[in-house]
C-alpha positions, -999 to 999 in steps of 0.1 A, spaced: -276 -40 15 -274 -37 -23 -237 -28 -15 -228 -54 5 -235 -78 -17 -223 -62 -48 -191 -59 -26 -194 -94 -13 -196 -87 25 -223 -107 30 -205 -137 46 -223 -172 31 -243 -190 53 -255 -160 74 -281 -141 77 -291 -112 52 -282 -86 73 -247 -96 87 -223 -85 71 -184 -89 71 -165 -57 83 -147 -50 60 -130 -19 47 -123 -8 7 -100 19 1 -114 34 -36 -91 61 -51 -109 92 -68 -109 75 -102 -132 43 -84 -102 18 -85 -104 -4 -51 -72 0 -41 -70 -21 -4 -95 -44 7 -95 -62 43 -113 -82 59 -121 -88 95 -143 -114 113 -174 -96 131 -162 -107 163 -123 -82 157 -128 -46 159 -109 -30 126 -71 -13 137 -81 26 127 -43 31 130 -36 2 102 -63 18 79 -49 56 84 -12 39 76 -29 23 41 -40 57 29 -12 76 35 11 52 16 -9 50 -8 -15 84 -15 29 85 -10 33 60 -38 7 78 -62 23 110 -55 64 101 -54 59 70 -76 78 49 -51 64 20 -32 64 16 5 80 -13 24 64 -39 53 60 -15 82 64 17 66 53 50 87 53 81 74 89 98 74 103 61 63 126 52 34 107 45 3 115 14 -19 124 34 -58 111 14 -87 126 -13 -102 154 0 -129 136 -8 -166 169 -16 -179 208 -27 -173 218 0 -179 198 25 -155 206 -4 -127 243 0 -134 246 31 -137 223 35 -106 247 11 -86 273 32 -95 260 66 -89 248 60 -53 243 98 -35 234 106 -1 193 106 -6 193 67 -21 207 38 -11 209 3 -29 210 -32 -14 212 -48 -52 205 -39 -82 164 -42 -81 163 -30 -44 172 5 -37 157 30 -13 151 69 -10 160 88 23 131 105 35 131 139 49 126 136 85 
């Protein structure tokens, strides 16, 4: 219970015991990284949760940042260019792996 309601899954107004279902994805170093919520009468979508780790453990890893509906094997959204330059040049210099819809949007092939 001490949990919970550090966490605040105690939803207000109920009882001591009921708590929210909720789900916090903490990282090694104790950073919440995903938080969701579900009422207590919507089972939680195992799939969803599964999908939420392994992109984030693909961003941490490749530095890249996944898109709505990624799935593992997806293209990967590469960071924003940090200057003119590197997004000129990276317009420019477009290969086979990467792929850029502007400037500040450009994408990595995945290995499939």
């Amino acid at each position: 219970m001490d949990v919970a309601k550090k966490y605040g899954m105690i939803q207000p107004g109920q009882s001591n015991t009921q708590a929210v279902r909720a789900v916090f994805v903490i990282d090694p170093t104790g950073t919440i990284r995903t938080i969701l919520y579900y009422p207590l009468s919507t089972g939680r979508n195992f799939d969803e949760i599964k999908r939420i780790v392994i992109a984030l453990q693909k961003a941490d890893s490749d530095q890249v940042a996944t898109p709505a509906n990624w799935r593992p094997g997806d293209d990967v959204i590469v960071p924003t260019a940090g200057s003119c330059g590197t997004a000129k040049e990276r317009m420019e210099t477009q290969n086979d792996d990467q792929y850029c819809l502007d400037w500040f949007m450009c994408f990595r092939k995945e290995k499939k």
